[in-house]
N, C-alpha and C positions, 0 to 999 in steps of 0.2 A: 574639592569644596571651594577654591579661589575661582575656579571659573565659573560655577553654579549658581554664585550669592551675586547678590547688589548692594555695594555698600552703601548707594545715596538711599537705596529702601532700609537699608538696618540706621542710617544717620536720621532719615525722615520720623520711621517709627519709635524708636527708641531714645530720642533726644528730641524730639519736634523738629530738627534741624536744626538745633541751637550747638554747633559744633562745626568742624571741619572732616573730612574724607579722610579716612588713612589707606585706604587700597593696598592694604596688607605689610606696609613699611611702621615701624614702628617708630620713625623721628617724626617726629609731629612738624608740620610745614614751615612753621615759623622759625624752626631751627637753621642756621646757618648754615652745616650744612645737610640740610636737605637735599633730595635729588626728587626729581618729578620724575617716577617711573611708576609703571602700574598694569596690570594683567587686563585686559579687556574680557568680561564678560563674554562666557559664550557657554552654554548649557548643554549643549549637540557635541561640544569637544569634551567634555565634563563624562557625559552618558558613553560615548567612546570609550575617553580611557578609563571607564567602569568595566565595559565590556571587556576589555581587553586583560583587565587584570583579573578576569572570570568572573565578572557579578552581572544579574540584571538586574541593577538597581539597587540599593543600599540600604541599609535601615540602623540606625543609631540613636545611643540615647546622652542627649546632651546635657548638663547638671547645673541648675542654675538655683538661685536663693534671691530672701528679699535683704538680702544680708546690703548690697546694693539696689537702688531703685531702678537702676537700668538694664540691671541684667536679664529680668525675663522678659521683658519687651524685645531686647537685643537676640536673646534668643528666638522668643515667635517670630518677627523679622529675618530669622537668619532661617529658620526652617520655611517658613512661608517662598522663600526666595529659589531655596536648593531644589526644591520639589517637583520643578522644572524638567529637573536633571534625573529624576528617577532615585533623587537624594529622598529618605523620608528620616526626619530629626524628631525624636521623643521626647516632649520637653520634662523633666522629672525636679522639682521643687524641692531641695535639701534644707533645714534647719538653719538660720543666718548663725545662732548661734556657735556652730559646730560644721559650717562649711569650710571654712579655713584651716580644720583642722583633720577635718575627717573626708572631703572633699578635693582641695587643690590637692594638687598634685597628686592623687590619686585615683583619680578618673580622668580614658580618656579621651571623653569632649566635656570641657565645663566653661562657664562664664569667668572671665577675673578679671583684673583691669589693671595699669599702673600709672602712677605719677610720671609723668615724661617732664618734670622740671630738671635734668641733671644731665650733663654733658655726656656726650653721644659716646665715648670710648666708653663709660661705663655703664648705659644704657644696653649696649650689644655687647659687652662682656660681661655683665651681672644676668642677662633674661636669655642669651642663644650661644655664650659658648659653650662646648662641650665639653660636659661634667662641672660645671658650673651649679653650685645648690637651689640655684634659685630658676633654673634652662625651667621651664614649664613643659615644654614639652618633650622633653630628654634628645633632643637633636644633637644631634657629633657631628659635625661633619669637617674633615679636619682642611681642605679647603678653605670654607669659612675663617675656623680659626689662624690659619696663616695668614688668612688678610688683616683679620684685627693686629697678629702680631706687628708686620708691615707696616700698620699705620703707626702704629703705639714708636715704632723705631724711626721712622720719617719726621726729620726735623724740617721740610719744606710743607709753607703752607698750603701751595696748593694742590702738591701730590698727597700732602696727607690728607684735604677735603675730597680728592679722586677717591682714594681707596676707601675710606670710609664711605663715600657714596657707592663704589661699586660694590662693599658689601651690605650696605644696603638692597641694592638690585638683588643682591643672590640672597637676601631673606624672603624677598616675595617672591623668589623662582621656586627655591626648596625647601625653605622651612615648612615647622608645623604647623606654627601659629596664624591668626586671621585675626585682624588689625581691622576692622571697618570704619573707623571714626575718633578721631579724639572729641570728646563731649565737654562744652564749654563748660565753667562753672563758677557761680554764680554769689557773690560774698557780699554780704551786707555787714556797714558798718555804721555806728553810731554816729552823728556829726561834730561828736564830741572827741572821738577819735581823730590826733593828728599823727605826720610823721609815720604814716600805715606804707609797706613796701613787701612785696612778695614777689618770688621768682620762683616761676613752679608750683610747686607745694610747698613749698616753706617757708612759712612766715614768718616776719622779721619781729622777734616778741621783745627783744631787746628796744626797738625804737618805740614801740608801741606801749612800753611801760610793762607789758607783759611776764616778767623774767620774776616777780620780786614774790611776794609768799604768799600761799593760797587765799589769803584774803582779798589780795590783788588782781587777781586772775578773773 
């Protein structure tokens, strides 16, 4: 599926292009560290190793809701892309209500997303180690997790930005998951609002008056 898709067509369609490329790494660019690595597109290697692992061609049904505004576009966008490859994706429209709970992690291909406002050790040990509640896609591979341990024990700063980038590298080699884009977004505040500061997803409600009792809010 990493070689079949386009992420600048799933960023294009399903964000207008208002975002950045994730090419399957799940630290978003801006992070320190990031690493610039990323699978090249190729659809004729994709349809190969279908062949190879006995199929002519595939057929899946990927589960998406309006539970988010971008995940059925990300999905047409992601099927549109794979089809290439002899990939065909079913797009199937689940309940927002009841996607989270009847949906993740139990189907599996579906649409989800995360907050990437939180520092990279617990970004890659909360969504890809193995046996981890939250692993989305039940990946183990205990590889991987040595290197998170590595880094987590590495008091030098730049061998621990190494390993952390190189297991970055081996989540877009072997993982399950497919990262196309982090999707900018978009907050409008009053002008009457001062003192507003946010990192990631989390807003700073304390400086913003925010904190005090439902009247205030």
């Amino acid at each position: 599926m990493k070689l079949a898709y386009d992420p600048q067509r799933v960023l294009d369609v399903a964000a207008q292009g208002a975002g950045e490329l994730g090419h399957d790494n799940p630290v978003p660019p801006d992070n320190p560290l990031w690493v610039d690595y990323s699978l090249e597109r190729d659809p004729d290697e994709a349809r190969s190793l279908l062949r190879a692992a006995g199929h002519e061609g595939l057929t899946l049904d990927m589960y998406t809701s309006s539970y988010d505004p971008v995940f059925t576009p990300m999905a047409l966008a992601l099927s549109d892309a794979v089809a290439e490859a002899g990939i065909t994706v079913n797009i199937r429209n689940a309940s927002a209500d009841s996607y989270y709970s009847q949906i993740w992690m139990q189907q599996p291909l579906m649409a989800t997303y995360w907050f990437t406002g939180r520092p990279v050790d617990q970004l890659l040990n909360q969504i890809f180690r193995g046996g981890s509640s939250y692993n989305e896609t039940a990946w183990a591979d205990d590889t991987f997790d040595a290197m998170l341990d590595d880094a987590r024990r590495e008091i030098d700063d730049d061998k621990r930005r190494t390993l952390y980038q190189d297991a970055q590298r081996y989540i877009v080699d072997h993982s399950g998951s497919i990262t196309p884009m982090f999707a900018d977004r978009l907050v409008g505040l009053s002008r009457d609002v001062v003192n507003y500061y946010e990192h990631g997803f989390e807003f700073d409600y304390l400086n913003i008056g925010l904190a005090g009792s439902e009247g205030e809010r």
